[in-house]
N, C-alpha and C positions, 0 to 999 in steps of 0.2 A: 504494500500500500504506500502512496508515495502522500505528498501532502494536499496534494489536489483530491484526494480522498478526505481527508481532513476537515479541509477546507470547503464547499461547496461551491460554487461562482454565486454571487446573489445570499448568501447564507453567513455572511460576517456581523458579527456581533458591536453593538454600541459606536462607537464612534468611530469613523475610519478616516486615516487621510486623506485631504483633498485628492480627488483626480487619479487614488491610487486604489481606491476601493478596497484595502485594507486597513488597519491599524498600523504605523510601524513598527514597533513591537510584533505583533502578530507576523506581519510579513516576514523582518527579520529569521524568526523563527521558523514559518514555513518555507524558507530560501535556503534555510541551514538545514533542513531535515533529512533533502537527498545525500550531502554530503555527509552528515552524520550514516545514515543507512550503509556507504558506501566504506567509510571508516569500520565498522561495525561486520562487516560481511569479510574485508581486506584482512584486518586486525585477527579475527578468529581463523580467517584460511592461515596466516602465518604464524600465529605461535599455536595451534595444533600439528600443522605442520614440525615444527621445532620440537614440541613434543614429540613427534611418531620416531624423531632423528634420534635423540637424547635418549630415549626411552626412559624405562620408571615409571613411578606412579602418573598419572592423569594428572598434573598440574595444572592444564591448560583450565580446566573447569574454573578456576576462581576467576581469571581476566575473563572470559566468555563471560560469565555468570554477569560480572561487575559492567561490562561496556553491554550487555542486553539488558538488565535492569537502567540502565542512563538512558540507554536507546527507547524502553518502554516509556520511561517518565517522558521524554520528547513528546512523544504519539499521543499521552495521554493529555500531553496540557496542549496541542494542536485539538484535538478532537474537543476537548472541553471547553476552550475557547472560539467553536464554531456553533455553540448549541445556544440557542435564543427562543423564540417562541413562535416563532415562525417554523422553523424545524421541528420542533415537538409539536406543534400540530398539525405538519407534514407526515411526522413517525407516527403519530396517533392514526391518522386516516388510512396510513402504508400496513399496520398491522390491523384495522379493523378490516380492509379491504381483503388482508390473507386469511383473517380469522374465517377458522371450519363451520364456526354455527352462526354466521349473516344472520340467519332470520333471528336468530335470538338477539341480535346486537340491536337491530332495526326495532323487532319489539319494544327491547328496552326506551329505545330512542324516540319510539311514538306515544310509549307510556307517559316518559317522565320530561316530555315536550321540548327535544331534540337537544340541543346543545349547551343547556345551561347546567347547573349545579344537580345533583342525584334531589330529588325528595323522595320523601313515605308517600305508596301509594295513598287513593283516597280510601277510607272504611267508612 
């Protein structure tokens, strides 16, 4: 997943900079994330590699472990920094639209008068 997964076109949160349709920050961050990915992929082919040379225990595990949890926190605060309220009620309609039981969702939705807060039916 690269950051344009992340990121959505159209799907940027709170204030962006002029003419640039992101935040700077935010940008920054999703410009840095291929090369991070590409760090991250390089970094592990060569000190496992060095490992298979050296042989012994499995050392490589800790640097892998350490540059894939940095590399997860990356993705995680691109991805959290794309979610607004426009995307969540994009995801909402993407999973009611895949949900197996429609009629029971529609029911619901005609009960309790389409899109506003849940109530108690009437008794």
């Amino acid at each position: 997943m690269g950051p344009e997964d992340a990121l959505p076109p159209g799907h940027l949160p709170h204030t962006e900079a002029p003419g640039t349709g992101r935040r700077p920050a935010l940008q920054r961050l999703a410009a840095l994330y291929p090369w991070h990915l590409c760090f991250f992929l390089a970094s592990n082919v060569v000190v496992n590699a060095l490992n298979a040379v050296t042989g012994g225990p499995w050392w490589a595990f800790w640097p892998s472990a350490a540059t894939g949890l940095l590399l997860a926190a990356h993705h995680l605060a691109l991805r959290a920094a794309a979610v607004d309220e426009r995307w969540a009620d994009r995801r909402a309609e993407e999973l009611n639209l895949k949900s197996y039981d429609r009629s029971h969702i529609e029911n619901l939705r005609s009960r309790y008068g389409g899109d506003g807060p849940a109530r108690a039916p009437d008794r």
